[in-house]
TINUTI-430160 format. One record per residue: residue in one letter; x, y, z of N, C-alpha, C in turn. Coordinates in pm, whole numbers, padded with zeros to 5 digits, always signed. Layout:
REM TINUTI-430160
AXYZXYZXYZ/...
This chain:
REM TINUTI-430160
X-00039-01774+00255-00169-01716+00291-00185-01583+00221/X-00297-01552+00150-00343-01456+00067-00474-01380+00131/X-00468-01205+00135-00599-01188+00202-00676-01207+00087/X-00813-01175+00073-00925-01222-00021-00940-01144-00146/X-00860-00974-00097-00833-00900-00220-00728-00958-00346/X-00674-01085-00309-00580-01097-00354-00555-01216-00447/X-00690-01287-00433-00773-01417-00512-00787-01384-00639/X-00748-01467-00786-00737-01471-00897-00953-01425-00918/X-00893-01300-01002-01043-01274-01003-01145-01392-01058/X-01258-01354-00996-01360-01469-01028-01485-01395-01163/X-01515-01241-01125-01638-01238-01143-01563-01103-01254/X-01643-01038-01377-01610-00944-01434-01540-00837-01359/X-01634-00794-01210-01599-00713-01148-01484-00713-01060/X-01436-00833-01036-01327-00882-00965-01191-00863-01071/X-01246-00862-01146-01116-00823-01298-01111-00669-01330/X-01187-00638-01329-01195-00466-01330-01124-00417-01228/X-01185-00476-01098-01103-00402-00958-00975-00416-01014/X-00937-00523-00985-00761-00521-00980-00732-00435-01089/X-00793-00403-01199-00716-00342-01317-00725-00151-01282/X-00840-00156-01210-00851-00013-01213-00750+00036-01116/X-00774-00073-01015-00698-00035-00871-00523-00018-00914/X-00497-00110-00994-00336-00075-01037-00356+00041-01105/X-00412+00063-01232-00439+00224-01271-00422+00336-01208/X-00497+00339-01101-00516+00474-00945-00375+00446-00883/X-00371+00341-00838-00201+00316-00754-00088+00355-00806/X-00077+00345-00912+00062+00377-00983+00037+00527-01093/X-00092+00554-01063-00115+00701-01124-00118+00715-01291/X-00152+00606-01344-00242+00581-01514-00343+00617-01506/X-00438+00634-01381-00533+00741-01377-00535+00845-01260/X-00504+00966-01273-00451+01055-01201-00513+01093-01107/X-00434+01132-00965-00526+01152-00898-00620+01291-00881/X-00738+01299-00849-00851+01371-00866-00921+01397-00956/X-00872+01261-01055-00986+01275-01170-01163+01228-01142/X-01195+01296-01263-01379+01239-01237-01351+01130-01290/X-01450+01011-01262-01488+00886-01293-01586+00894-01382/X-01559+00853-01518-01656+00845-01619-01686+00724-01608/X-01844+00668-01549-01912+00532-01592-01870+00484-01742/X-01938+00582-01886-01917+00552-01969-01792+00552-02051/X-01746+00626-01962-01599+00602-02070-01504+00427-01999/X-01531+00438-01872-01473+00290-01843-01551+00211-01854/X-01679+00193-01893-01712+00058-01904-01674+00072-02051/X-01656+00143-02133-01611+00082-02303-01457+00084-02305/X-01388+00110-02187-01195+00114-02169-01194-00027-02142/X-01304-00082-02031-01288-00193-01955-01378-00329-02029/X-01471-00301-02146-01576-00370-02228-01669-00450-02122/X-01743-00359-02030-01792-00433-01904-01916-00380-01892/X-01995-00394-01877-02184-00417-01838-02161-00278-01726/X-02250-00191-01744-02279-00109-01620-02264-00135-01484/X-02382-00266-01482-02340-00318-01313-02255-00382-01244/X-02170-00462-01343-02072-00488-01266-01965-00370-01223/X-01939-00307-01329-01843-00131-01322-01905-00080-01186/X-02052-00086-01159-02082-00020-01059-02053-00084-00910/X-02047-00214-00902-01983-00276-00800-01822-00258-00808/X-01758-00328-00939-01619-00251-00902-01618-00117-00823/X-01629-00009-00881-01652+00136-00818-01687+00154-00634/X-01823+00050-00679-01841+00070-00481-01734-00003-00418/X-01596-00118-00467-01539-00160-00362-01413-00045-00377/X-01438-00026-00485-01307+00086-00526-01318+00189-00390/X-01465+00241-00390-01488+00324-00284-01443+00317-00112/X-01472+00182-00087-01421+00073+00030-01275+00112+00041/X-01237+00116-00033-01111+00104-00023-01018+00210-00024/X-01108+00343-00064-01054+00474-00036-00963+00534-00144/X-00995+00477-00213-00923+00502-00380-01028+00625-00459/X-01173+00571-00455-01241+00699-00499-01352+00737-00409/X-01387+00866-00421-01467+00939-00382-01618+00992-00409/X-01690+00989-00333-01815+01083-00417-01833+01236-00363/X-01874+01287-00451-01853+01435-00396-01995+01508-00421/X-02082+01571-00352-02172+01622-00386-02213+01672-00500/X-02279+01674-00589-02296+01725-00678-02198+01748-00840/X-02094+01667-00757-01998+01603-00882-01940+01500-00882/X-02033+01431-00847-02003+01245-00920-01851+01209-00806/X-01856+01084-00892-01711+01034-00817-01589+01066-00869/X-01502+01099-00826-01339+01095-00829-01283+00990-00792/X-01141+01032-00807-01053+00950-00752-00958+01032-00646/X-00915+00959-00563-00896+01054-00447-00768+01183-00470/X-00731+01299-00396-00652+01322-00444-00555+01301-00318/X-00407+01266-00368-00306+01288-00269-00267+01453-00194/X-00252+01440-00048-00252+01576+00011-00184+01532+00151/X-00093+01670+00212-00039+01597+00316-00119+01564+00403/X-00245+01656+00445-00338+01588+00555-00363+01465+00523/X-00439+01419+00447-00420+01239+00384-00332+01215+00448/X-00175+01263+00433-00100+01160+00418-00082+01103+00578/X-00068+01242+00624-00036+01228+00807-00139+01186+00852/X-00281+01177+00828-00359+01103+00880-00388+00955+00877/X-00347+00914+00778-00323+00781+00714-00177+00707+00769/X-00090+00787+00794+00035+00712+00794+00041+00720+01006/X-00009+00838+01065-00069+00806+01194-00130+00704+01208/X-00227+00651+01156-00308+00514+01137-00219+00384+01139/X-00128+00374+01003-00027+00285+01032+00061+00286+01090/X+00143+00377+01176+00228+00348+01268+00205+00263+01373/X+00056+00305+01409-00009+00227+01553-00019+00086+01504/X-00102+00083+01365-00132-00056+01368-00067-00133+01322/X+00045-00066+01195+00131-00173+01180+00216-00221+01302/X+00243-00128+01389+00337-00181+01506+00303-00261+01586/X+00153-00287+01601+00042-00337+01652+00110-00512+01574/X+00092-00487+01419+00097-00642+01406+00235-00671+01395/X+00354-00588+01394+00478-00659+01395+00525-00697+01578/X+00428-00663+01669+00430-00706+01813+00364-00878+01820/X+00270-00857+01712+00174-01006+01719+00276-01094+01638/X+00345-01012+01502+00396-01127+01434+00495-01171+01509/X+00581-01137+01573+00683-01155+01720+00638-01264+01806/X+00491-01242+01802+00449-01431+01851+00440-01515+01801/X+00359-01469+01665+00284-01556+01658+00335-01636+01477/X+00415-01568+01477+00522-01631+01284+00559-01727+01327/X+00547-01846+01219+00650-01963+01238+00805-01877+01168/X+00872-01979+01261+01078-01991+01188+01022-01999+01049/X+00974-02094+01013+00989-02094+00887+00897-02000+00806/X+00806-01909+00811+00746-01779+00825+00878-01689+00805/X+00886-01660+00921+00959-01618+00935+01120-01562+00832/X+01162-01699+00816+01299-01721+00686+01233-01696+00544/X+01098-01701+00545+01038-01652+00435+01049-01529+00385/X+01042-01430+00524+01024-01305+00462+01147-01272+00468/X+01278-01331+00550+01414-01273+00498+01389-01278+00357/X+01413-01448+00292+01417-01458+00196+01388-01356+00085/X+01259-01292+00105+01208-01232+00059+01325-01059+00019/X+01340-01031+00141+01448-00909+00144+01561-00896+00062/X+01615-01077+00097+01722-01127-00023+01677-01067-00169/X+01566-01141-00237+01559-01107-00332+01523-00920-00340/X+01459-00878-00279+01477-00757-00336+01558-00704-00312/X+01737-00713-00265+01838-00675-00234+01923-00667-00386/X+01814-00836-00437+01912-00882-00572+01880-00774-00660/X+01815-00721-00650+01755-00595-00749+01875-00496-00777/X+01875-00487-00898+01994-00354-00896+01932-00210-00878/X+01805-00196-00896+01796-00087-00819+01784-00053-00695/X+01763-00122-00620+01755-00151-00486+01872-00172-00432/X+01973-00250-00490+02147-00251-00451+02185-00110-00453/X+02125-00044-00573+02259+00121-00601+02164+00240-00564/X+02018+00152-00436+01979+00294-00353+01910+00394-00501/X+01871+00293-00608+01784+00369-00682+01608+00430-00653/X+01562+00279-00634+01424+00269-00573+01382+00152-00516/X+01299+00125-00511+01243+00040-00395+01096+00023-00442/X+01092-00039-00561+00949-00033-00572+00918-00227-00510/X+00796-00245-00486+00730-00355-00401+00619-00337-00484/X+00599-00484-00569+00456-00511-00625+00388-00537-00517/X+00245-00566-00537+00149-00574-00426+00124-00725-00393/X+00100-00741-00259+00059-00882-00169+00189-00948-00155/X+00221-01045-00178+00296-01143-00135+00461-01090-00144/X+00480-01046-00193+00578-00982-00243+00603-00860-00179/X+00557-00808-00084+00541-00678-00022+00583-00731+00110/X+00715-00674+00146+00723-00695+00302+00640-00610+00439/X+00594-00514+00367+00501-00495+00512+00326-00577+00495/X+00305-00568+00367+00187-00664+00360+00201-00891+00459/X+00331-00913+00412+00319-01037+00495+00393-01019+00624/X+00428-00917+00653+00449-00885+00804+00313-00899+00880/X+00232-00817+00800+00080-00796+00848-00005-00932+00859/X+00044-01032+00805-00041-01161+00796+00038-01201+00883/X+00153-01193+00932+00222-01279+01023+00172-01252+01170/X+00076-01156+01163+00030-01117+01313-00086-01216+01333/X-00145-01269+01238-00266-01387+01243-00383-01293+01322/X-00392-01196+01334-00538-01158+01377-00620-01068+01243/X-00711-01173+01220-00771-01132+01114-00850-01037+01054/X-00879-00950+01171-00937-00770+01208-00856-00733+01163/X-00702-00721+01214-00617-00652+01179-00595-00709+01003/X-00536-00797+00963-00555-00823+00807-00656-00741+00746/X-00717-00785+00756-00884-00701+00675-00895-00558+00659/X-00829-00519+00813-00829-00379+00796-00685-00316+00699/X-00588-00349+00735-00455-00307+00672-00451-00384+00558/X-00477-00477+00502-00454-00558+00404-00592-00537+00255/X-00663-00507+00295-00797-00483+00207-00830-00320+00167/X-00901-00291+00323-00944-00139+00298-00869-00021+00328/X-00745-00078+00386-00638+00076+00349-00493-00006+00325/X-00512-00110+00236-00367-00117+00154-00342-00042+00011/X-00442-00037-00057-00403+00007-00191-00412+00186-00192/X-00469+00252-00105-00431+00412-00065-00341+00433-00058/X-00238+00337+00093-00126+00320+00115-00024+00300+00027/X-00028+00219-00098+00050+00192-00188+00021+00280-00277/X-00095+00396-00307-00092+00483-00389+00031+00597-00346/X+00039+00636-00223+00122+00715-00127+00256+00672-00180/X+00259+00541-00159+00427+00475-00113+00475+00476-00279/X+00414+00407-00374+00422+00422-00545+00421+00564-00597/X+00353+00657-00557+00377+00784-00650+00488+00870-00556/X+00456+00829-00446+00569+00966-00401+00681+00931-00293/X+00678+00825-00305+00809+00698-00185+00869+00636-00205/X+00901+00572-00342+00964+00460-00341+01089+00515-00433/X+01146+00622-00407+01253+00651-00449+01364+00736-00421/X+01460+00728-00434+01567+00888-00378+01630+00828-00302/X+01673+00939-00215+01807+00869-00095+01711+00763+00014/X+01641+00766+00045+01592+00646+00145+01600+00530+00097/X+01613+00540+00005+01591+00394-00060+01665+00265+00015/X+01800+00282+00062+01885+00186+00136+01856+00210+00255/X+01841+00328+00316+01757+00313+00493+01632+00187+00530/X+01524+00258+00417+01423+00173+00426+01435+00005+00421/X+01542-00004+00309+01553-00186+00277+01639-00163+00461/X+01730-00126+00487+01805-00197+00644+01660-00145+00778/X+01573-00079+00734+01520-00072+00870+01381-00236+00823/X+01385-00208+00712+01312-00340+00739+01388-00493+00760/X+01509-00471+00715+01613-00605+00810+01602-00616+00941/X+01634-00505+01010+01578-00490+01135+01483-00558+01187/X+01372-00469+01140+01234-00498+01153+01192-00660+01202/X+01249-00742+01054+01222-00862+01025+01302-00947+01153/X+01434-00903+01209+01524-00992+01258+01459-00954+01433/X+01410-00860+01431+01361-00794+01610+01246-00938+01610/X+01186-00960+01465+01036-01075+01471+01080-01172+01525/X+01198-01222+01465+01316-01325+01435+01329-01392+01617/X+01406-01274+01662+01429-01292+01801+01342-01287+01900/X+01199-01304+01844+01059-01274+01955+01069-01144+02030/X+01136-01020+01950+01143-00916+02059+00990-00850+01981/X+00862-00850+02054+00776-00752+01996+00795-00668+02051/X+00818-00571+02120+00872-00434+02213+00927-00372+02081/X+01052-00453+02023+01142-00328+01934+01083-00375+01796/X+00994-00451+01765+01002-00462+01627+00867-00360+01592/X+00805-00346+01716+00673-00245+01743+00761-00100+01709/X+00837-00110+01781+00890+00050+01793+00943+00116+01670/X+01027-00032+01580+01091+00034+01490+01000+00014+01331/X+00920-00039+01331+00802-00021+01255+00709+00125+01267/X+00721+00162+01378+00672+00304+01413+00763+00386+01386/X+00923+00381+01433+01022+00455+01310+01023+00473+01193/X+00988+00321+01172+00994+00352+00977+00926+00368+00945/X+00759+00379+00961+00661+00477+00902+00624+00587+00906/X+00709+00632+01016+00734+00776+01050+00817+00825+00959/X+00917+00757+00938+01026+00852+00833+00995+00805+00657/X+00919+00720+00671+00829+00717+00475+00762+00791+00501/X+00678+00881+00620+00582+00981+00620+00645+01091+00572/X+00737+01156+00673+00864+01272+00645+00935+01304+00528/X+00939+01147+00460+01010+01176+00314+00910+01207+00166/X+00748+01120+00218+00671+01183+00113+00670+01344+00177/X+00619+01347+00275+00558+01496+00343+00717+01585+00196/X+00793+01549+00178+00906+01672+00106+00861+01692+00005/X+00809+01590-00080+00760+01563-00203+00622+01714-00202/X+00606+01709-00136+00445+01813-00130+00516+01942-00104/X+00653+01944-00050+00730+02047+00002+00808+02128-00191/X+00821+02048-00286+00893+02071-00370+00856+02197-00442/X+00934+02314-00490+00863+02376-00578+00804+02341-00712/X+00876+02194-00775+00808+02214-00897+00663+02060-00876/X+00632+02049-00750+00522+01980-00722+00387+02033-00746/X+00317+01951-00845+00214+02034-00869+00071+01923-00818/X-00017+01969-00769-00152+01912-00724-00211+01907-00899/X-00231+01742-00901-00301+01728-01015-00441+01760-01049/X-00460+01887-01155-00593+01931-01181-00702+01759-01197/X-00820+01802-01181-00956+01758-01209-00994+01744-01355/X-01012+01604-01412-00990+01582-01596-01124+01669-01595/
């Protein structure tokens, strides 16, 4: 099961999104830059209006901004963002690893071990390098989130604040000493589903987004961290 962001694009603009949206996420376009219409529709070889629908879902989705009197951006990373955003997912992801506790099949379920397996097989992930997670299916808190089957909740965590979230977790999380905490608290995580306990798999999903909060929050703490100027 795939949410709808996640469908082989159909339409010009459905090809743009995904391309821009990896751009902003992984920081090929930096954050708090202005959005040039004309310079991306001749980066992207795309018609005005579709660029302009990309852009408005881009907007949906909290990736860019409009700002009075100076056009759109792209958002910038900041700790208020971050603690306000990662407050957001503690509740609700814990919210759906209580539902996925009901409502995952076993075999669901052995899926997303599976899943852990392979990113265990990773050698960076074995020697506690990083922890990077491509997006959707492949993302263990993204099919945690489908395993809760309530489709409010999908839509909301899976569409309009997953790729913010993964801008957060990609530029300033997925690396350093947590790296082996995070892979065992999501073993955890997965095995509390395992045993139908939603009580602890709620709780410790609220642990572990608490402490990916704490470990970006250092990143903003660094002296040689710099807030990326405005192109």
């Amino acid at each position: 099961m795939q949410s709808p962001t996640w469908k082989d694009p159909v339409t010009a603009a459905d090809r743009v999104l995904l391309e821009i949206q990896r751009a902003i996420v992984e920081g090929q376009i930096a954050p708090g830059s202005k959005i040039s219409e004309p310079e991306l529709a001749k980066r992207y070889d795309l018609s005005r209006a579709p660029l302009r629908e990309a852009l408005a879902r881009l907007e949906r989705c909290h990736l860019i901004e409009r700002i009075p009197n100076a056009g759109a951006r792209v958002v910038k990373l900041s700790v208020a963002g971050l603690v306000s955003l990662y407050q957001l997912r503690e509740t609700l992801e814990g919210l759906a690893c209580r539902l996925a506790a009901e409502h995952m099949t076993d075999a669901e379920i052995a899926q997303v071990q599976q899943l852990l397996d392979q990113h265990l097989s990773t050698q960076r992930v074995r020697e506690g390098e990083s922890y990077y997670q491509e997006a959707g299916d492949v993302d263990f808190h993204y099919r945690v989130i489908l395993g809760s089957k309530n489709p409010y909740l999908i839509n909301l965590l899976c569409d309009e604040l997953y790729f913010i979230v993964r801008m957060y977790r990609v530029q300033l999380g997925m690396n350093g000493p947590r790296v082996s905490r995070a892979f065992d608290e999501h073993k955890a995580i997965i095995n509390a589903i395992a045993n139908r306990d939603g009580e602890l798999a709620d709780l410790l999903m609220r642990r572990h987004i608490g402490a990916s909060r704490r470990n970006i929050e250092t990143h903003f703490k660094q002296p040689h961290f710099k807030q990326p100027h405005f192109k």
